[in-house]
C-alpha positions, 0 to 999 in steps of 0.5 A: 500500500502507497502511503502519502505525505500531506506536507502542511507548510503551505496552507493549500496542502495537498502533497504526492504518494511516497512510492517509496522511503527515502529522507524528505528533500525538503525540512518542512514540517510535515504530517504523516497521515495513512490513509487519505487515498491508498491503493494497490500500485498501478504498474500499467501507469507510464505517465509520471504525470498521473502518478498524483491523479489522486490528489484533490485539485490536481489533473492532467492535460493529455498530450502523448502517452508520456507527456502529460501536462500537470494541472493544479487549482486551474495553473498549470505546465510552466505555472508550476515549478518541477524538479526532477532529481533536482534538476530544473527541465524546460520543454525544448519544443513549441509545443511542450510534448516534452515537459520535465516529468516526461524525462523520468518514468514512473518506474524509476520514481522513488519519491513523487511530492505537491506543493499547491498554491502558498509555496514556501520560497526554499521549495521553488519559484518563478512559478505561480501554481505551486512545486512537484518534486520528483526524486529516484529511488534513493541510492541502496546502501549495506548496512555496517560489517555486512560488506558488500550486498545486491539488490534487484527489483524487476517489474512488468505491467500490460493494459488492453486499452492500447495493447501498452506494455511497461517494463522496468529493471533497478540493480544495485550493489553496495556496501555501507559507504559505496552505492551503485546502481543502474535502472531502466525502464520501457514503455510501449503502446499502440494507439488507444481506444475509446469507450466506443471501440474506436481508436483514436487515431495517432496516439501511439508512443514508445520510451526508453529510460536509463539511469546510472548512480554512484553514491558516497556516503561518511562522517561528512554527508553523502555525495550522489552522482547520476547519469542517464540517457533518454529515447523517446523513438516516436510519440503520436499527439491527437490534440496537435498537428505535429507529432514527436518522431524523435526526442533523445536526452542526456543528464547528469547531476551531483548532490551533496547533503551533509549535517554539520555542528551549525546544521544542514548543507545541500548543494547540487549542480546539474546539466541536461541536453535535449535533441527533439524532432518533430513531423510525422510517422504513422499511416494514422497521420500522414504528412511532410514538415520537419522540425528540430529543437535544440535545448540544453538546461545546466544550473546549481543551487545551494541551501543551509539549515541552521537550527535557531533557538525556536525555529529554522533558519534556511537560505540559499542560493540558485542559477538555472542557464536555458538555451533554445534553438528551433529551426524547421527544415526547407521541405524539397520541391515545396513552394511554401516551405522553402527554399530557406530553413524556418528559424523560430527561434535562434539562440533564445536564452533564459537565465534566473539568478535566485536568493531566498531566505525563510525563518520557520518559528514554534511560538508555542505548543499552540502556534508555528509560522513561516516568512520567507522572501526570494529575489528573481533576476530573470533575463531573456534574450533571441538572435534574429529570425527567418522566414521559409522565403520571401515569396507570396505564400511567405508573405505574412512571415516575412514582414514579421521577421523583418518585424521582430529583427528590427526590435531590441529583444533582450527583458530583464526583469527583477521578481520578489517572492513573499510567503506567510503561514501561520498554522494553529494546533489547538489540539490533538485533533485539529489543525488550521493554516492561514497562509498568504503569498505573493507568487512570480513567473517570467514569459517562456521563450516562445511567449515571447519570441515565437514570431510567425504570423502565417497560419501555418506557423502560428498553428505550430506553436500551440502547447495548449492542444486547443487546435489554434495558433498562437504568435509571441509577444517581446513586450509581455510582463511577468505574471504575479500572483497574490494568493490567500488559503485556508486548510482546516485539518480535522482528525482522529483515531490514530495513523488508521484513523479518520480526518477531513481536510477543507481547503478554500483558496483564492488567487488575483494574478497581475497580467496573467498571460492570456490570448487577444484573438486576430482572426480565425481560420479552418483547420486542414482547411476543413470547412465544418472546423474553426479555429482561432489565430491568437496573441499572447497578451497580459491580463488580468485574472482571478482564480478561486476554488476549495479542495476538499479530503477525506477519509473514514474507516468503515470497518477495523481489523477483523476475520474479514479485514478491514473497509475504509471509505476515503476520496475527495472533490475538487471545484474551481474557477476561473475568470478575466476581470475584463470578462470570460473564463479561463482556459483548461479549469477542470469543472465540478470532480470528485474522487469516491474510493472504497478500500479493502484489506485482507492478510495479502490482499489489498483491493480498491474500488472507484469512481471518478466523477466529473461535471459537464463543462460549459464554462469555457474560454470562448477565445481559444473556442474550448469545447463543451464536455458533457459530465461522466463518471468511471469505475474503476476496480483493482487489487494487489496480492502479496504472494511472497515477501518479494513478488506482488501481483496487481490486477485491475480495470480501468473505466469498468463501464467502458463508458465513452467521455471526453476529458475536460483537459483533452483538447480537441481531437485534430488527427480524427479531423485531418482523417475523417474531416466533420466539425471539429470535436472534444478530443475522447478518452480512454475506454475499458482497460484490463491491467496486469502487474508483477514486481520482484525484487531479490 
């Protein structure tokens, strides 16, 4: 059973399952509940994202079978600030089809956390929505006098849906100082199909992870090193008009953590390379443009701990270096792209320079708090442009490039973090937060740089899956958020015991980075389909909404185990205060699970519920979703103290749908032509696990 950790430094409070034990990165104080949303592991899972899909408040935006798109209390993708081991990941590509929890698979995770809302500056910034925190499995070591020891685990998953198979493979040997390890993980799947039969045409993918570890552990601390490679061979995305025919990365970072007489050191660095292709592969989408992206991260980031007389002291220090170039390639013969190769974007930079410091004091039994401040310089940068040609059919692209040539592009911009909580205990059996933040995010790079105003090429920057084109803006600001929360946390009956969990929020963003429509056009020139040419633009919104948790034993330990009824529900809202909705906010949701444990047998059962979507953002033309709710059914049976076996199915009903957050479904349109419609989502899925370790 996957336990979770509800971090409480934030008065938001929703955190991840801890899939495995490793030491918590960040020394925030935390609650240890059990409880709130277990279950049998779900192995057939090959997208990082929706390893927290049990987490009020929290969804996916679907892109490819690996990359989807993270979404809490309606801010999401470059809204929230993602570490993977560390490492701080940009997507390296116009439309986002690998963002930073496509790089690991969920396989190789060990340690998976949420930060909503209210973040405490140590744990991240130029983000607005909030942290996730993923960390390997922590590196194996013997314990004294053992010598050297081994360990393997191995694991293997199949789902009927999409004929997906997942694999995964972790070695380790070490003794009480010295640790190395390697692990792989594969992932494979056709295209899916609906709760129709039919199959969603261009949504296959395959990946291949593989990681290496060497770690060093004394008196001083413990010194980590990894190092790995990523393949993602081809990766199909029905709610884009390109599809990934080639994405191939190389890491490596180093982490140091140490504990001295003064208290606690940690210093990491960390260098990441992305090579990423775009056009098209399969006879489910047929079609000629290629695209190529360069992205290359590197960065450090340094903090101490010192104890105070009743408190914590934490301080640090950041860099993080992006570079970016994206060009398309002249396609041979063709008059529109050529002669000349497309430069999107040429040598685009974006560097953050970041201090922060954050004081935590226990006043008394009864009161703790937390006040923190972080300073952002945030600078931006690209080299000049051009267009595929000069000619008639370039027309639009090429007074835009001489445009965007003629302008002086480089922003600095200079973003001030501010956090206070204050959380109240009154007794054993409650907990209640206040908390206040004001919360900054600089444009990305395309936001900014990305130029084109042909049709063609506003259609290719597109990271929303809405089936619109988008075009940049130099002068864009930086968003800034003042976000107030509350979380009242009542509780009782000891780690197996009950609690409800009551969370409303509400967040006003200064020049929250939007759309200004400029003119529409037909989609693969289909003529019952509309779509909308757009400008990023600043303006301003607000954002409100409540999270609510719970959990409840039905039935305690007895000859026929024990029942616990647990779920949660999530609403939340979105608007301009010039008027409309915003785009992507999940409607009305909730999350019902009834749980049973047996000896060896753990079994869940599920339904998740989600209301019809009509408040949408008639700017982007976001589709309509009627409501809908799935079962789900699985177990897992340990059979020996080092194999666990799973089984399960997935929307039991095999109830047809369409996923809020999908998108429009733009490969069906482009094969099947007809208006264009709300992307469909995954119908009934038998699953099969086994995991071994030896």
């Amino acid at each position: 059973m996957n336990h979770l950790r509800f971090c409480f430094a934030t008065a938001i409070a929703v955190a991840g399952p801890v899939i495995a034990a490793p030491d918590v990165d960040v020394d925030l104080p935390t609650v240890i509940i059990t409880g709130v949303a277990e279950h049998p592991e779900r192995t057939a899972d090959s997208d990082t994202s929706t390893l927290l899909s049990n987490m009020p408040g929290y969804s996916v935006a679907q892109g490819g079978g690996v990359s989807g798109l993270p979404v809490v209390n309606g801010l999401g993708d470059d809204r929230l600030k993602i570490r993977v081991d560390g490492m701080e990941l940009t997507s390296a590509c116009a439309n986002h089809m690998n963002p930073p929890l496509s790089y690991i698979d969920p396989g190789q995770v060990g340690q998976i956390d949420l930060v909503a809302g209210v973040t405490p500056v140590s744990a991240g910034g130029d983000s607005i929505g909030g942290t996730i925190t993923v960390q390997s499995a922590a590196p194996f070591f013997a314990r004294a006098g053992e010598g050297w020891r081994t360990r393997v685990k191995l694991g293997a998953s199949a789902k009927s849906v999409n004929d997906g198979v997942n694999a995964s493979v972790s070695a380790s040997a070490a003794d009480d100082t010295t640790s190395i390890g390697y692990t792989a993980a594969y992932a494979r799947a056709h295209s899916y199909e609906d709760g129709d039969g039919q199959r969603v045409l261009g949504s296959m993918f395959e990946s291949i992870n593989q990681s290496a570890t060497l770690a060093l552990r004394g008196a001083a601390g413990q010194l980590t090193l990894r190092a790995g490679v990523q393949h993602i061979p081809y990766q199909g995305f029905p709610n884009q008009y390109m599809d990934m025919t080639d994405n191939t990365a190389r890491y490596a970072n180093l982490a140091y953590a140490g504990r001295f007489g003064w208290g606690d050191f940690d210093a990491s660095a960390y260098w990441q390379k992305t090579e990423h292709e775009m056009g098209f592969f399969t006879p489910e989408r047929t079609g000629t443009m290629p695209m190529t992206t360069r992205g290359i991260n590197a960065g450090y980031a340094v903090k101490a701990s010192v104890p105070l007389q009743a408190g914590t002291l934490r301080v640090g220090n950041e860099f993080h270096r992006f570079r970016l170039d994206d060009f398309w390639p002249a396609v041979p013969g063709s008059m529109m792209m050529g002669p000349n190769t497309y430069v999107n974007v040429n040598d685009g930079m974006r560097d953050r320079a970041v201090v922060f410091g954050e004081v935590e004091t226990r006043h008394d039994a009864h009161w703790l708090s937390l006040l923190g401040a972080r300073w952002e310089w945030v600078r931006t940068d690209a080299g000049a442009v051009q267009p595929y040609g000069t000619g008639m059919m370039n027309a639009a692209d090429a007074a835009a490039a001489r445009a965007f040539n003629a302008r002086d592009r480089r922003r600095d911009d200079g973003n001030l973090d501010l956090t206070a909580l204050a959380r109240f205990t009154p007794d054993e059996g409650a907990t209640y937060e206040f908390a206040l933040a004001r919360k900054t995010r600089s444009p990305n790079l395309y936001e900014r740089y990305s130029w084109g105003r042909g049709t063609m090429a506003m259609t290719m920057t597109n990271w929303f899956g809405d089936g619109n084109g988008y075009v940049g803006d130099i002068d864009l600001k930086r968003e800034a958020a003042t976000t107030l929360a509350f979380t009242a946390d009542w509780h009782g009956g000891g780690a197996k015991g009950w609690f409800v969990r009551f969370n409303p929020y509400f967040s006003r963003v200064n020049d929250y980075i939007d759309v200004d429509v400029l003119g529409t056009f037909n989609p693969y020139m289909k003529m019952g389909a509309k779509g909308t040419l757009l400008r990023f633009a600043n303006h301003d919104a607000k954002l409100y909404g409540v999270n609510l948790a719970w959990s409840v034993p039905v039935v305690r330990e007895g000859m026929y185990g024990s029942v616990k009824f647990s779920g949660n529900a999530a609403w939340t809202r979105g608007t301009r205060r010039d008027g409309g909705d915003l785009y992507r906010i999940m409607p009305l949701n909730a999350l019902l699970v009834l749980e049973h444990e047996l000896g060896r047998w753990s079994s869940q059962l599920d339904v998740r519920a989600v209301d019809r979507k009509d408040r949408v953002d008639v700017r982007r033309l976001e589709p309509v979703t009627a409501g809908y709710a799935l079962v789900g059914l699985r177990t897992a049976f340990q059979a020996r103290k080092h194999l666990k076996l799973t089984a399960g199915v997935s929307n039991l009903l095999d109830k047809a749908y369409a996923d809020p957050l999908g998108g429009v479904y733009l490969s069906g349109l482009k094969a099947q032509g007809g208006a264009l419609r709300p992307l469909p989502g995954y119908g009934r899925s038998f699953e099969l696990g086994m995991n071994v370790e030896f």
